[in-house]
C-alpha positions in Angstrom: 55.0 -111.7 -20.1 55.4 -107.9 -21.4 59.3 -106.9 -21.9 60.4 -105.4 -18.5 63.1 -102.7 -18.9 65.4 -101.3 -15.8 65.9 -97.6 -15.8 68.5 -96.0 -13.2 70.3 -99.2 -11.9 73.9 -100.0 -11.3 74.5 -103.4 -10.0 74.3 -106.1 -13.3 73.6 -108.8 -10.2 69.9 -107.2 -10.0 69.9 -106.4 -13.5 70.1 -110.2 -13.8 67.9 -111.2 -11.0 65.1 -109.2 -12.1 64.4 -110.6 -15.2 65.2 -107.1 -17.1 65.6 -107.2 -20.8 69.8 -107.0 -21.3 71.8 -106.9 -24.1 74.7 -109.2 -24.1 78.1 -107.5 -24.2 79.6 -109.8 -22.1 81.8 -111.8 -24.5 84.2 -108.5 -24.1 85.5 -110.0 -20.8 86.6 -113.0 -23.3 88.3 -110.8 -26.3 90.0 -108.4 -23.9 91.9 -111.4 -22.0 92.5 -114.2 -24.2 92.8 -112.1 -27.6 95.1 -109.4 -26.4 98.0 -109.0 -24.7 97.5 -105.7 -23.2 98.3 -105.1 -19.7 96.8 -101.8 -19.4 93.2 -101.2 -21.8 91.9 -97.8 -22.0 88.2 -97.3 -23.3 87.0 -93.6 -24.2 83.0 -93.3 -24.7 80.6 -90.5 -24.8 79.2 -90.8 -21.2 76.0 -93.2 -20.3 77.6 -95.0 -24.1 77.3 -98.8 -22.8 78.3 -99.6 -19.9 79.7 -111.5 -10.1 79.1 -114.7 -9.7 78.9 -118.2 -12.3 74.7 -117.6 -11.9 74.8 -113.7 -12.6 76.6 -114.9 -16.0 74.1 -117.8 -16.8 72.9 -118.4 -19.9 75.4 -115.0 -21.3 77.5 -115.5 -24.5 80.6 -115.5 -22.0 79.6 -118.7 -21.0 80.1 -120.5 -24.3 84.0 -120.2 -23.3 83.7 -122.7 -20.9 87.3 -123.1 -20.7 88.1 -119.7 -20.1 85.4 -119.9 -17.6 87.2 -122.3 -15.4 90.3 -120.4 -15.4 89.1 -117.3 -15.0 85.7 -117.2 -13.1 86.0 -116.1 -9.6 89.7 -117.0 -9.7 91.4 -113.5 -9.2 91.1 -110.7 -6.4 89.2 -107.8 -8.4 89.6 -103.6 -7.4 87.3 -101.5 -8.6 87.2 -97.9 -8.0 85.1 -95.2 -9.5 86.1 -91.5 -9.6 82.3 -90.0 -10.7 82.2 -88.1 -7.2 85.2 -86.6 -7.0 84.7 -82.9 -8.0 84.2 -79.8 -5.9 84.4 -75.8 -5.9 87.9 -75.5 -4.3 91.1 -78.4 -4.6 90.8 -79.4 -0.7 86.8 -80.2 -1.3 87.8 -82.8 -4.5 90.6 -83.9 -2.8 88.1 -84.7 0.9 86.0 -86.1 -2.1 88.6 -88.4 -3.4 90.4 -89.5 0.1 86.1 -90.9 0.6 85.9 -92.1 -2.8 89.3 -94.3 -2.0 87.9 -95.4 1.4 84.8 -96.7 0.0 86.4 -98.9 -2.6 88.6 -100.5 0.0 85.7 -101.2 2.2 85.2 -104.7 0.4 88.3 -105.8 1.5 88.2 -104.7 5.4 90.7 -106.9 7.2 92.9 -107.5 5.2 95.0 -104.9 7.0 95.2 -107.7 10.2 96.6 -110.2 7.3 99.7 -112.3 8.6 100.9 -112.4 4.8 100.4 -108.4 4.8 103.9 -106.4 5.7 103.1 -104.2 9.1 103.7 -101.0 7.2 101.5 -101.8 3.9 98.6 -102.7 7.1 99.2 -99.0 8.7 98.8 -97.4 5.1 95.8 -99.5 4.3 94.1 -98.0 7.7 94.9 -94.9 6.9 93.4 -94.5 3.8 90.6 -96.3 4.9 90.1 -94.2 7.7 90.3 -91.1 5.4 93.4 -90.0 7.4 95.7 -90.8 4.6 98.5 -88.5 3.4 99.4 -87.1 -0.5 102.0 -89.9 -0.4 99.2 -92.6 0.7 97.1 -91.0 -1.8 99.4 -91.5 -4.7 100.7 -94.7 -4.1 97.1 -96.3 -3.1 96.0 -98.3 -5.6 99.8 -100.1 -5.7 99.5 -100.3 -2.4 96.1 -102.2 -2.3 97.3 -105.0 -5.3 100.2 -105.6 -3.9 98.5 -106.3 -0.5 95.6 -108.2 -2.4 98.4 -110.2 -4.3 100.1 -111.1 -0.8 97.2 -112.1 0.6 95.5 -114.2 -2.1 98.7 -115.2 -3.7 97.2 -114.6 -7.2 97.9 -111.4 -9.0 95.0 -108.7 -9.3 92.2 -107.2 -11.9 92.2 -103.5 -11.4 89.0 -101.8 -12.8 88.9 -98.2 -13.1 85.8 -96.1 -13.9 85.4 -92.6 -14.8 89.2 -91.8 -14.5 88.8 -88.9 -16.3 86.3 -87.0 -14.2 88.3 -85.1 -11.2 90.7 -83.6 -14.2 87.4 -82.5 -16.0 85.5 -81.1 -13.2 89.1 -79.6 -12.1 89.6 -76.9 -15.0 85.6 -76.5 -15.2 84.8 -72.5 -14.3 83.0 -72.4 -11.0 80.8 -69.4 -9.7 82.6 -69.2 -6.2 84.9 -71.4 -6.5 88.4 -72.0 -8.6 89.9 -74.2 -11.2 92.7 -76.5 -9.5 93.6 -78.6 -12.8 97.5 -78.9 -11.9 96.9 -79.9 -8.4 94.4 -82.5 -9.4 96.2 -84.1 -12.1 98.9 -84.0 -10.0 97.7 -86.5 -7.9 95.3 -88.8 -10.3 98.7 -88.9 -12.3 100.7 -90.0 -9.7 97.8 -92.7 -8.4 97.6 -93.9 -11.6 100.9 -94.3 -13.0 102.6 -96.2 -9.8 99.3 -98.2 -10.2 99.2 -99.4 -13.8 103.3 -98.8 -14.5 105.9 -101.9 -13.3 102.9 -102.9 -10.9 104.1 -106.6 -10.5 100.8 -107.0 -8.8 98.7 -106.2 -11.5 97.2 -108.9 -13.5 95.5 -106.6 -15.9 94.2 -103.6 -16.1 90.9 -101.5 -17.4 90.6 -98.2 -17.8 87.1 -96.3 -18.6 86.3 -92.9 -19.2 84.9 -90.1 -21.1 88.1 -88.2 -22.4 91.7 -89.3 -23.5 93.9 -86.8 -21.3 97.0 -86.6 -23.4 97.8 -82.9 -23.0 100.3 -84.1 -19.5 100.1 -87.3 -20.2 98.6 -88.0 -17.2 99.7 -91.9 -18.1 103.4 -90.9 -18.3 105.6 -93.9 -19.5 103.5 -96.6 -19.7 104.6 -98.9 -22.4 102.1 -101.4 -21.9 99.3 -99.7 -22.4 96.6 -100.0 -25.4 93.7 -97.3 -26.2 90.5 -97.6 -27.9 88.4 -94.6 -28.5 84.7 -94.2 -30.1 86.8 -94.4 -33.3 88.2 -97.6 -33.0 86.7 -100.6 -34.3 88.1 -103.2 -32.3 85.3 -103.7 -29.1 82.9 -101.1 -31.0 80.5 -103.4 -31.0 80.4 -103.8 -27.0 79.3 -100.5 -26.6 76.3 -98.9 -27.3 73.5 -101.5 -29.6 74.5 -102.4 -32.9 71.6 -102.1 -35.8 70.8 -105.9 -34.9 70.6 -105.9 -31.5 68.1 -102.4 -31.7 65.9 -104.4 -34.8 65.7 -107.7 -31.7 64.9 -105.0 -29.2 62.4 -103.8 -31.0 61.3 -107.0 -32.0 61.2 -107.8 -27.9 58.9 -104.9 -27.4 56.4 -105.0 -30.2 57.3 -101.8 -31.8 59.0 -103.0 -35.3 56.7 -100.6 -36.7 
């Protein structure tokens, strides 16, 4: 059968289910929890640089742990939230953008604001947010609020994933025909989301962090202690992002085009 490529997707479920050709990086999931100690991992890549369930991961290097497969597979409540969509020509149009961007990534956990194990106000806050009626101090404090009502519930601390942090501070102090740069007000609140989120979070198994820049101007990750970065750089996880010189030479093996 000819090699089958997917352009344009998202989901690595259909990625898998389709038969798609797909370079394994999946033994990262491995390194980054059994041979560090970070709570907090930062990755910095050039933008589109390399980016579910026991069958999604079938046959994948990952699986070859089968230890840490048991102890880890489908064992942990998982947030992830991307910020890609929140931008806009004025602060209060971001800002709309991010209250949506928050609702949506609570979505997969609708009802667990009626949870017995749930305190009544953590419930009201989660219903606001998710109702896009939340306030600054909702905003700020939502991702602590949504592991520690995921670690309540469960009774298992929680994976936070975070995509494209980086983005509202970008698009923020971008120069906008008609509209304004709003880069204080906007790192004002990712900072404050962030740092409550990934800071003393009790919580908060571990977290990821991806993006294209490493904001240190602000330090819009004030005080964390337990926090590692790797940029383009470093060596350490290089190889999980982007295709090394072997894995191109297979793929072009895989496609008839060594020539």
């Amino acid at each position: 059968m000819a090699m089958r490529i997917s352009v344009g997707g998202e989901s690595f479920g259909e990625l898998r289910q389709s038969g798609a050709y797909y370079v394994d990086k999946t033994e990262l999931i491995y390194e980054l929890t059994c041979e560090t100690l970070n709570k907090v991992t930062l990755f910095t890549r050039p933008r589109r640089f390399g980016k579910d369930s026991r069958a999604v991961f079938a046959g994948l290097d990952i699986t070859k742990h089968e230890d840490f497969c048991r102890e880890w597979m489908n064992q942990y409540p998982v947030l992830f939230v991307s910020f890609k969509d929140v931008q806009g020509l004025h602060f209060e149009d971001a800002y709309g953008m991010l209250k949506y961007t928050l609702s949506d990534a609570l979505h997969s956990y609708t009802g667990l604001e009626k949870s017995s194990r749930v305190s009544e106000e953590d419930q009201q806050a989660f219903s606001r947010i998710l109702s896009r009626k939340a306030d600054a101090g909702d905003v700020k404090n939502s991702l602590r609020l949504v592991t520690r009502m995921l670690r309540a519930h469960f009774g298992k601390p929680v994976i936070l994933l975070i995509d494209e942090y980086d983005v509202p501070m970008a698009k923020a102090n971008e120069p906008k025909e008609g509209g304004e740069r709003y880069y204080p007000q906007m790192l004002d609140v990712m900072r404050g989301m962030l740092s409550t989120a990934l800071k003393g979070n009790d919580a908060l198994k571990f977290g990821v962090v991806t993006g294209c820049l490493r904001i240190a101007k602000e330090s819009i990750f004030t005080g964390l202690n337990n926090f590692a970065s790797f940029s383009v750089l470093d060596e350490k996880f290089s190889r999980y992002f982007g295709f090394t010189e072997t894995e191109i030479d297979l793929l072009l093996e895989k496609a008839e085009l060594t020539d």
